[in-house]
Every structure is written in C-alpha cells, then in structure tokens.
C-alpha positions as CSV (number, residue, x, y, z in Angstrom):
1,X,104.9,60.3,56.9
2,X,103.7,61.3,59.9
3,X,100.8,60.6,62.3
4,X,98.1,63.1,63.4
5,X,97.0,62.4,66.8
6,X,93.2,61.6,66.6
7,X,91.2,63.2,69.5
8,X,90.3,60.7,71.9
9,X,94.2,58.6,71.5
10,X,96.1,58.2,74.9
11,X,98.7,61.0,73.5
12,X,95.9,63.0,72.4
13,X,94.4,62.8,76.3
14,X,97.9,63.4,77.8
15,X,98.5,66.4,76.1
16,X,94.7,67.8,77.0
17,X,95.7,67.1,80.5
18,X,98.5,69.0,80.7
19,X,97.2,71.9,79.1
20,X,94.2,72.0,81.8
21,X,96.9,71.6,84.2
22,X,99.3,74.2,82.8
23,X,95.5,77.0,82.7
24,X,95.0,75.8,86.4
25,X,98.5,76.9,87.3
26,X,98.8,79.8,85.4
27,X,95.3,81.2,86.4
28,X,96.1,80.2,89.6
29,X,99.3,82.8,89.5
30,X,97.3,85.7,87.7
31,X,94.2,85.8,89.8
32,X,96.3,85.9,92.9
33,X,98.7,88.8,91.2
34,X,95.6,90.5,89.7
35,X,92.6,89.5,91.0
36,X,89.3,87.1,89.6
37,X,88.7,89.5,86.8
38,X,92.5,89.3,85.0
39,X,92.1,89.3,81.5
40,X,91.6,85.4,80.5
41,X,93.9,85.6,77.4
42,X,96.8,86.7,80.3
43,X,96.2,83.5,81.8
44,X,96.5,81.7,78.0
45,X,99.7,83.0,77.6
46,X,101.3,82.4,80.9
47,X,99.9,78.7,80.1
48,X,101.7,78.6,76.9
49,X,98.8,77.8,75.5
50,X,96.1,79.2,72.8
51,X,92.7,81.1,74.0
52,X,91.1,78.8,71.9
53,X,92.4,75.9,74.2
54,X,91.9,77.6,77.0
55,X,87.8,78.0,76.2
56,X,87.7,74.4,74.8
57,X,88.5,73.5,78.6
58,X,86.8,76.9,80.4
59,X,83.9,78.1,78.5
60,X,83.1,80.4,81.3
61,X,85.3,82.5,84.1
62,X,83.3,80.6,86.3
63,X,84.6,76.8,85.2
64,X,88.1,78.4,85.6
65,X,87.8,80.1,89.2
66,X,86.0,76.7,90.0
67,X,89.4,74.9,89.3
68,X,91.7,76.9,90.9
69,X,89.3,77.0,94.2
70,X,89.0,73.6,94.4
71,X,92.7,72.7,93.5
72,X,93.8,74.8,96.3
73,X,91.2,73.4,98.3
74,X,93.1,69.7,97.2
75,X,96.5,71.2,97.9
76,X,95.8,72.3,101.5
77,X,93.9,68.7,102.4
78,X,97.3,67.4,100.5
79,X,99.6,69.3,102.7
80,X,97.3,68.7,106.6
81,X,98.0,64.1,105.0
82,X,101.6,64.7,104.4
83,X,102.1,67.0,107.4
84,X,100.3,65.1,109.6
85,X,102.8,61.8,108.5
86,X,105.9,63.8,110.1
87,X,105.8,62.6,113.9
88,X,105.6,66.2,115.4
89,X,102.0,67.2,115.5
90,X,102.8,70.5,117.0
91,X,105.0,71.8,113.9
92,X,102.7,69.9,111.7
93,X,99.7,72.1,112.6
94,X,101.7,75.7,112.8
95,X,103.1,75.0,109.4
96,X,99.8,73.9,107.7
97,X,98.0,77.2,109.4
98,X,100.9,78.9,107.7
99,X,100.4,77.7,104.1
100,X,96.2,78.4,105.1
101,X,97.3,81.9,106.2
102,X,98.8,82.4,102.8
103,X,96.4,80.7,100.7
104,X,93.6,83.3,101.9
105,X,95.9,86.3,101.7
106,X,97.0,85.5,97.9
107,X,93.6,84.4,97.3
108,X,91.1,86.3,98.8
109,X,89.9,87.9,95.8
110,X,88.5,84.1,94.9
111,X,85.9,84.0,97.9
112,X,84.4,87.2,97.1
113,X,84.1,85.7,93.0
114,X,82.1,83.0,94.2
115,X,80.2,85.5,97.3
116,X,76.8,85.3,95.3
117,X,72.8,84.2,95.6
118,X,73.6,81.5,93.6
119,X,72.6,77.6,95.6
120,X,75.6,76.1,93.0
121,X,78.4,79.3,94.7
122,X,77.3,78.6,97.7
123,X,77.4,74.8,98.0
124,X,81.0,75.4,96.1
125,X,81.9,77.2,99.3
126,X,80.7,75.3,102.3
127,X,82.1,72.2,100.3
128,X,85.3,74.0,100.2
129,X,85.1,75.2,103.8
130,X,83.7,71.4,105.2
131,X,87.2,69.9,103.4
132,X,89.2,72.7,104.9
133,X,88.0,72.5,108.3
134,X,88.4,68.6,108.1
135,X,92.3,68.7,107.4
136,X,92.4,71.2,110.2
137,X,91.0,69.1,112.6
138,X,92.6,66.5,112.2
139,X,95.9,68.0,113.3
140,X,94.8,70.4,115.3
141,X,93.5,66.8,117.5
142,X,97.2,65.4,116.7
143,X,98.9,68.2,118.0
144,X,96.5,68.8,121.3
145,X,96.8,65.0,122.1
146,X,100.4,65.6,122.3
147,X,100.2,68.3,124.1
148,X,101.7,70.9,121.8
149,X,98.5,73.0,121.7
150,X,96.2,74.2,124.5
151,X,93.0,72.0,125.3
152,X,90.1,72.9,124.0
153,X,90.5,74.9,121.1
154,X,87.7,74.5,118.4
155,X,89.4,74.3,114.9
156,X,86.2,76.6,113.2
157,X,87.7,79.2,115.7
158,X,91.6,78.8,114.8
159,X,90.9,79.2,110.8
160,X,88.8,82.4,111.7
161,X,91.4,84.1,113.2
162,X,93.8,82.3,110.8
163,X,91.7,83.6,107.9
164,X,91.7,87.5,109.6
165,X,95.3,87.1,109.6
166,X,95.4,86.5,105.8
167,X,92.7,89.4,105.1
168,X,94.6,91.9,107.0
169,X,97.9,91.8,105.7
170,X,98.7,93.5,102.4
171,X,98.6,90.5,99.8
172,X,102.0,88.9,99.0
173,X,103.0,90.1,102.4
174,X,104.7,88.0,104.2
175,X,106.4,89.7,107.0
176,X,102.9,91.2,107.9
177,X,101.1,87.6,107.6
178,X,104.3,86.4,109.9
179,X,103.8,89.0,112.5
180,X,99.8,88.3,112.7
181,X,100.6,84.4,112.9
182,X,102.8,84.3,115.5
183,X,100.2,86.5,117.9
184,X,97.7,83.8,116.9
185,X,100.5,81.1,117.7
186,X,101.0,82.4,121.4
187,X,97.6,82.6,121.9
188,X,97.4,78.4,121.5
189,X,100.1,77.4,123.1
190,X,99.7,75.6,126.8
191,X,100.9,78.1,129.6
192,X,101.3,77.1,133.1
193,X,97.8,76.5,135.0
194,X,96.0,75.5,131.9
195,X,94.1,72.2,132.5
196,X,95.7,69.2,131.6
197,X,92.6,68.0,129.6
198,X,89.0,70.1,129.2
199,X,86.6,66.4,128.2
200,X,84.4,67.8,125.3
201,X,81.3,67.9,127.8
202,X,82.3,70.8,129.0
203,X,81.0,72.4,125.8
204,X,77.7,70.8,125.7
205,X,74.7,72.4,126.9
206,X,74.3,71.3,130.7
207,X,78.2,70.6,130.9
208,X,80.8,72.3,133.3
209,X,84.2,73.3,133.1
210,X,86.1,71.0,135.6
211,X,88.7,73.0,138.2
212,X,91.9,73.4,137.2
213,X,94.6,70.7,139.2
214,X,96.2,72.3,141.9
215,X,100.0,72.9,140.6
C-alpha cells in the first residue's frame, strides 16, 4: 500500500519548493515575452504545474512579480560575487553591465508594474535599486583600481546610461543592446591624458580637481 505525503513531511516541502521555483522561472520567461499582465494560468502551464498551485503560492499578481523582481535582483548580486572572483576586474565589470543591460531590456515592463503610490512598491524598488548599485560598485572599484576603467566614474551614473541602453533597444534585441553598450564601453575606458588617480575629494563640496601629470 502506498503512502500519501502529509503536508508539512520533508518530501512534502521539497516538492512545494520546486513548484514555487518552477512558477518563478516560468513567470519569469512569460512576463519578459509578454509583459506583467500575461495571463497567470500561461505561467501555470509553462510551470507544469496547476492554477490551483500556482494561487496556493501567489494569491495575488503582485506576490508573483515580487518574486521574479527580487530573484533577478539575487541573480545579478550573484553574478557581480562570482564575477568579481575571476582575477580580471576589467572583464568582470563589462560582462556583469552586460547581463544588467539585458536584465532591464527583457524586463522593463516589471519596473513600471511596481511604478505606483504605494510606500510597500516603492520601498520594493529602492531596496532593489540599493542591492543593484552595491554589486556595481564593488567592481566597478575592482576594475578602476586596476586600472581597466577611467578614474572617477560614479557607479549611479554607469547603470543610468546602462539602464537607457536596455530601454532603448527593442526587447530581446541583442545586436541593438550590443551596439548601445559598446558606446557606453568607450566612453569608460582610460585614454591618454586622463589622470592617473582623481582622490574622492575632488567631488566634495569645497574640493578641486587636481591637474592632470604632465605626459
């Protein structure tokens, strides 16, 4: 005879956690094909799973879009750790700005789901934005310290134009997001006559920019 599994039983939890897993994915893949308002039961079936299972774990839209933000959120500060373990801070940055660049342009639609009056949409953001900005600069330091980027740069500044980059292309194109990237690339790199260090007084109020050493 066989056993029922009994909610709350270790197999029981295992399988709950991969269907929440499974919905993240698959939601994950519809909104960015067709937006924050695909149908939910699209997102059931791509899961493999029942709409029934899917509300048990997302009674709302919202709990769902909140899942998907924040797991690509995770997977960018994921990818600035395991990027920033490689020993060329240079490539390290330009290929995490890439995977940013095409986070926003397959997900923009998410930003403007959570662009609301709501205090709990827009702490969700400027969470999502402080985490972001974190990874960022933390290799964008890396790779100026070794001298693969310009001095100076401010990171708040690189995802702008990083995030205009994804905005502006078509979404799911690549080529387009390619083109705008590499303008934003040449505009970091060091050229000859750039200082060999700006110190970060030079942007506080009172500070000056130090001449540049004679070649």
């Amino acid at each position: 005879m066989g056993t029922s599994r009994k909610p709350g039983t270790a197999s029981a939890r295992a399988d709950a956690r991969r269907n929440r897993e499974a919905l993240v994915a698959a939601a994950s893949e519809v909104f960015a094909e067709r937006g924050p308002h695909a149908p939910l039961d699209v997102i059931a079936r791509r899961a493999g799973v029942g709409n029934a299972t899917l509300y048990r774990h997302f009674p709302t839209r919202r709990d769902l879009l909140v899942a998907v933000s924040v797991g690509e959120v995770e997977s960018l500060c994921a990818l600035a750790g395991r990027l920033g373990g490689t020993g060329d801070p240079g490539t390290a940055l330009v290929e995490w700005l890439r995977a940013y660049v095409e986070h926003v342009n397959t997900h923009s639609g998410l930003a403007a789901a959570f662009d609301t009056a709501r205090r709990a949409d827009s702490a969700l953001i400027a969470a999502a934005h402080g985490a972001v900005e974190a990874a960022g600069a933390g290799l964008l330091a890396a790779a100026e310290q070794a001298g693969a980027v310009r001095q100076g740069l401010h990171v708040a500044d690189l995802l702008a134009l990083a995030h205009a980059a994804g905005t502006t292309a078509p979404p799911g194109d690549r080529a387009h997001t390619g083109r705008l990237l590499r303008v934003l690339l040449e505009g970091i790199v060091p050229r000859a006559g750039d200082p060999a260090r700006v110190p970060a007084a030079a942007d506080a109020p009172g500070g000056s920019t130090p001449p540049t050493p004679s070649p």
